[in-house]
N, C-alpha and C positions, 0 to 999 in steps of 0.2 A: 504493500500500500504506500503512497508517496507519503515525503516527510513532509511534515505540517499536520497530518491528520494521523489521530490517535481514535481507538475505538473503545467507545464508552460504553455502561451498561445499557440492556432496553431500556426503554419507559413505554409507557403506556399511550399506544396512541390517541391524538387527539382525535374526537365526533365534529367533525361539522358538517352534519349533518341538516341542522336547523337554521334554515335561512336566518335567523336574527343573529346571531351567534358569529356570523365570519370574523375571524379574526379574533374571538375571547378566549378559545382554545387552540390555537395553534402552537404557542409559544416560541415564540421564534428564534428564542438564544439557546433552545437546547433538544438538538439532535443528536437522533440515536447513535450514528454510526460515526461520528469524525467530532472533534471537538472545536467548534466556532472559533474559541477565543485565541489559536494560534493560528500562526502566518499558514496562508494555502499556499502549496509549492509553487516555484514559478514554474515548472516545468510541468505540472500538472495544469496553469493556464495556458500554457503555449499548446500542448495536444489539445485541451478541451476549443482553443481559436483554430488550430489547425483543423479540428473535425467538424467545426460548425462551418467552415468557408469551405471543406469541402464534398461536404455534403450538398450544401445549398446551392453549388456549382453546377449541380447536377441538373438543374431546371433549365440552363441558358446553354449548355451542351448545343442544343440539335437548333437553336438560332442562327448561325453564322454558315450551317449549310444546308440550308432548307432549299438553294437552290442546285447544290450536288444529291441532295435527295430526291429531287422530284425529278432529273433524268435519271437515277437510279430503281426510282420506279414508276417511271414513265406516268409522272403528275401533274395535273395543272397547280396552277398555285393557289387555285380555290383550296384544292383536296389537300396540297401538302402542308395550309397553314393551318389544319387540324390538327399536326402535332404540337407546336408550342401553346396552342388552344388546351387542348388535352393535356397539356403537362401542367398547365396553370393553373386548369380546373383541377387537376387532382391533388394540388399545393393546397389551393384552397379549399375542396374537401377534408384534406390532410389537417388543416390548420384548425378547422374547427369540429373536426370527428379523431383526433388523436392526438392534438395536443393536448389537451384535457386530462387525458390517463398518466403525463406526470404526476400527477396530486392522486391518483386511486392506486398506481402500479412501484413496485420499486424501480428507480429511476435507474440504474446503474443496466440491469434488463434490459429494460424497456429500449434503451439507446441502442447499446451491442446488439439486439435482438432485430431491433428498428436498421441500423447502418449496415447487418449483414444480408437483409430482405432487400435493403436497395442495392448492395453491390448485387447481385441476383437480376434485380431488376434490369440494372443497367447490361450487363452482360446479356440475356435476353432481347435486348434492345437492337446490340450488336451483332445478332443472329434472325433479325427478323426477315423472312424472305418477302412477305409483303406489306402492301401500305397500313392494313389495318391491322395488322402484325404489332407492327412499331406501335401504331396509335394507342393501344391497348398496353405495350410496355412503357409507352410516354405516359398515360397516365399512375402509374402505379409508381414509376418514377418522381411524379408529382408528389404524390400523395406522401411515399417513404421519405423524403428531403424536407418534408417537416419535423423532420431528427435535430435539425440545425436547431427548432424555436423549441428544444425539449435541453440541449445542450445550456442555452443562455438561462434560464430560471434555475438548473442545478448549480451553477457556476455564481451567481447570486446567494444561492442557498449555501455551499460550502465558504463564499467569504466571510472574513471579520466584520463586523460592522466598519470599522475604519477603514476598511479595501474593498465594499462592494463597489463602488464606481469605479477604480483603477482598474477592478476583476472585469467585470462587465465592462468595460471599455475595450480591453485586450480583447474580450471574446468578439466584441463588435465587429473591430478592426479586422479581426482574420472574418470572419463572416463578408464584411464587405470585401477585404482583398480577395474571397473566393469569385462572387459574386461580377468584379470586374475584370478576372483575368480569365474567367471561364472562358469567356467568347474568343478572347486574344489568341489561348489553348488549342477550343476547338476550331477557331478557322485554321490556323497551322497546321492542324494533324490531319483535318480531315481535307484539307487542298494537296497538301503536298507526302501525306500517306494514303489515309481511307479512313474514310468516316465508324464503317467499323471497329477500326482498330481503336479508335479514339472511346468509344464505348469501352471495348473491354479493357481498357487501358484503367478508366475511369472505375470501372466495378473489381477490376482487380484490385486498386489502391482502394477502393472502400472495403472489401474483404477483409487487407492488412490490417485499415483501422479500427475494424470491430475485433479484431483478435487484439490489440494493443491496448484499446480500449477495456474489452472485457478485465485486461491483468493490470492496469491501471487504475483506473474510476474505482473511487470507495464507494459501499453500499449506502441507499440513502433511503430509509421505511420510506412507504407513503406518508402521508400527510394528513388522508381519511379513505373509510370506509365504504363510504354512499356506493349506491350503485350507479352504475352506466346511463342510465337515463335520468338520476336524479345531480349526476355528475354534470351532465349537459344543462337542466334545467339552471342551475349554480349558474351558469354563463350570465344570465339574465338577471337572478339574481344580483350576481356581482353587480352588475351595468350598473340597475337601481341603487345601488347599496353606497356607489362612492362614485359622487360627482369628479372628482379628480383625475380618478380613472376613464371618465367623460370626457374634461379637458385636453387630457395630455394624447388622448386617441385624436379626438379633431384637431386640434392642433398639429398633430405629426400627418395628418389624412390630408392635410390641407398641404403641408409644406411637400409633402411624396409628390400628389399632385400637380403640382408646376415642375419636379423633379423629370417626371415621365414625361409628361408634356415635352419640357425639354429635349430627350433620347428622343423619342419618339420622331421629333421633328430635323433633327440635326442633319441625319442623311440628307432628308431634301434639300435642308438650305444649302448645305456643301457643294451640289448640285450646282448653283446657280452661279451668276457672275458675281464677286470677281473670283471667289475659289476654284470652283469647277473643278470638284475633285469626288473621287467615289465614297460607297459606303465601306469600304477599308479605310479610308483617313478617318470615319466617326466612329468604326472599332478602336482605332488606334488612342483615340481622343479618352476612351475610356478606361485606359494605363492612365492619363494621370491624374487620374481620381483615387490614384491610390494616395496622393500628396495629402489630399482633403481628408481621409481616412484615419488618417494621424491626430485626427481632432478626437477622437473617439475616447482614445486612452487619455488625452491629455481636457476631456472634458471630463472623464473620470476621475481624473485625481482632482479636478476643481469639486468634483460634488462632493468628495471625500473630504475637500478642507472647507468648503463651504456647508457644512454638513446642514442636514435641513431644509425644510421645503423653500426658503424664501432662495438658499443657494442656485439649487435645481430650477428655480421660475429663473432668475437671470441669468444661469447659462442658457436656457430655451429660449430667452428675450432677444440675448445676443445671436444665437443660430438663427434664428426666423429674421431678424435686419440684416445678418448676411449674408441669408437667400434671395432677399426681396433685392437686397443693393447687384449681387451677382448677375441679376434678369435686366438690372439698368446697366450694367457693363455689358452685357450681352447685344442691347442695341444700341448704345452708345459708338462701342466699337465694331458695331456689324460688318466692318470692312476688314478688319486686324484679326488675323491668327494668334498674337499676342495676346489680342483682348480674347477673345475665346478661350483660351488657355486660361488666364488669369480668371475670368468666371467661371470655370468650371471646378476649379481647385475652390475655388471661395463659397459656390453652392455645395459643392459634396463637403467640406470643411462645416459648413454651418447646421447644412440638414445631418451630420453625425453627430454632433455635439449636441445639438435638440433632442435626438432618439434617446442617446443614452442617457439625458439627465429623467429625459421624461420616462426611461425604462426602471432608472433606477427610482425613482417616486413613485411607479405604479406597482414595484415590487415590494416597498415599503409596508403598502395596505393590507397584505394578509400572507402572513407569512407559512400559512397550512394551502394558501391556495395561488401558490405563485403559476403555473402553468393554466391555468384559467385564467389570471386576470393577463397573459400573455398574450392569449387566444383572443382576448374582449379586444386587447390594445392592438394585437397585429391583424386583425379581422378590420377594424378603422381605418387602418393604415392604407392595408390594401384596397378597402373600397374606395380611400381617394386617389390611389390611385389607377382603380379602372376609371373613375371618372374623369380624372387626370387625360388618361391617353385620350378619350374618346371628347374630351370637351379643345383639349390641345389640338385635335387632328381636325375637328372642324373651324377651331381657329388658324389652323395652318391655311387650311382649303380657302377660306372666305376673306383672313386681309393678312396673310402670308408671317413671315417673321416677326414684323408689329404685333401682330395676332397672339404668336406663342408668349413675346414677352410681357405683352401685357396684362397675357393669364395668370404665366406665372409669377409676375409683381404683385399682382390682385388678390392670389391664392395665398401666397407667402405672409403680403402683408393682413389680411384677413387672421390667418393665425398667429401673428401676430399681436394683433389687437385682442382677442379671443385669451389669448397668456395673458399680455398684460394687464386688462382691463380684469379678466375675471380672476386673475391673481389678489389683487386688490378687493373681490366682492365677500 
């Protein structure tokens, strides 16, 4: 077991079972399995940010060659944009039918158990001879690579109180470095080897990390008993239960959303004069986002020394101004490479630094039911960011680059105002 963590006697799990109750019995300074009040290894957050970026890689895989897959089986690109369709539905399935069972299953399982059914998946993937072949292991792919939002609540759960935000930052960071260099990965492998091989490439290094995993990760009891559908009910529960957990989901739904908007539109503008360049320069654009990435850990350790909700509202104050200022460099310099660059560092720099203060405050509220109120907060997330793509993309069509950034100014500053104002209520 790594050092930092020592195994204590049972205790008696907590019931929260009774919706009024969240949070009275959890007690959250004292777990079974590892003792809170000593340093967590670093080496134990460097695998636990390793395993969550590369797990969650596994959604933006089959992105970058959707168009060597569809002469691979002879697709239009109606049919072949079914797979990253299918791989997102089944995230989102994922997100809200099995992230949850952190809190009812032993978590240390649950992950190994979860990360060896997706290397499975993917390797599957890499063998599918036809289109709905794939479709079918693209979603189940989805669905397992919600291991990644099962990884950040135990990585919470094993910190000190004085290093969950530094813990949680790290984990971020390799999360999002997953996240952006997946694409980078698979357009290289699968251009200049074969798209197969990049699957099994992928499910075999998930294979390794659920075996590495397994003899690493300390055991961690559940948290509670309920069953499976009164598990799920809890979602709702939660919702109502704590406004906070309200705010820091719209607020980050709102800031995603000008995010996507953003990707979403970039190929085209690149497209146009004066760049005129392909959608390889708006992969390539997406390395360096790993700069902005860096904000993650080092908003963590502000939440750590700012400890306390009013810390965590001003690191979120300053992330969300600069997102909104990143979207006025964006059309300021609509001519410069330079300026693109320099907003794209300052948008992924601020929308990191928002998540994780706002991740670390929604884990705060209930320490028996951290992978639920994950599910509440990343379920937000992501619906601003479907809205995001699809409210961007008809701002692209109707009054072009103007359009994207004036969404995403709109969207940013919106949450925004939403932190600050309802900080204060």
């Amino acid at each position: 077991m790594s050092a930092g963590i020592s195994t204590m006697h049972s205790q008696t799990t907590p019931d929260l079972s009774q919706p009024a109750t969240f949070g009275q019995d959890a007690r959250p300074d004292r777990m079974p399995e590892y003792d809170q009040g000593r340093d967590l290894s670093g080496a134990l957050v460097l695998l636990m940010a390793a395993a969550a970026g590369l797990c969650v890689a596994s959604i933006y895989y089959n992105q970058p060659m959707l168009g060597i897959l569809a002469r691979a089986f002879h697709a239009g690109q109606g049919e072949i944009s079914l797979i990253p369709i299918l791989t997102q539905a089944g995230y989102a399935a994922g997100l809200l039918l099995l992230t949850p069972l952190g809190d009812r299953l032993e978590r240390r399982g649950l992950i190994v158990w979860s990360v060896a059914a997706l290397a499975l998946a993917l390797v599957l993937s890499g063998f599918a001879q036809g289109l709905w072949t794939l479709a079918a292991a693209s979603l189940a792919v989805g669905a397992l690579a919600t291991v990644a939002q099962q990884i950040i609540p135990m990585a919470a759960q094993l910190a000190p109180d004085n290093q969950k935000g530094r813990v949680v930052g790290l984990v971020m960071a390799g999360l999002l470095s997953g996240i952006l260099l997946s694409r980078t990965v698979s357009g290289l492998v699968s251009e200049y080897a074969s798209w197969r091989l990049l699957f099994w490439l992928a499910g075999g290094v998930c294979a390794v990390l659920a075996a590495v995993l397994a003899a690493r990760l300390p055991v961690v009891r559940p948290a509670t008993t309920i069953s499976y559908p009164r598990l799920l009910l809890s979602l709702l529960q939660l919702f109502r239960a704590h406004g906070l957990l309200r705010r820091s989901g719209l607020v980050q739904g709102l800031l995603f959303a000008g995010f996507v908007s953003f990707w979403a539109s970039l190929a085209f503008f690149l497209e146009q004069p004066p760049f005129r360049m392909g959608s390889s320069v708006a992969g390539a654009l997406g390395v360096i986002g790993i700069v902005g990435v860096m904000a993650a850990p080092l908003a963590g350790r502000l939440a750590d020394k700012w400890r306390g909700q009013d810390g965590n509202r001003r690191i979120i104050v300053l992330g969300a101004a600069a997102v909104a200022a990143s979207f006025a460099l964006f059309w300021a310099g609509r001519t410069s490479m330079l300026a693109l660059v320099a907003g794209i560092i300052l948008m992924d720099a601020g929308l990191q630094a928002a998540m994780v203060s706002n991740q670390a405050r929604v884990y705060a509220l209930d320490a028996g039911a951290r992978s639920r109120l994950n599910t509440v907060y990343m379920t937000m997330m992501f619906v601003g960011g479907a809205l995001g793509t699809a409210i961007g993309a008809q701002a692209y069509a109707h009054f072009g680059w103007a359009g994207v950034c004036g969404f995403g100014a709109a969207s940013s500053l919106l949450g925004f105002a939403c932190e600050y104002l309802g900080g204060k209520a």
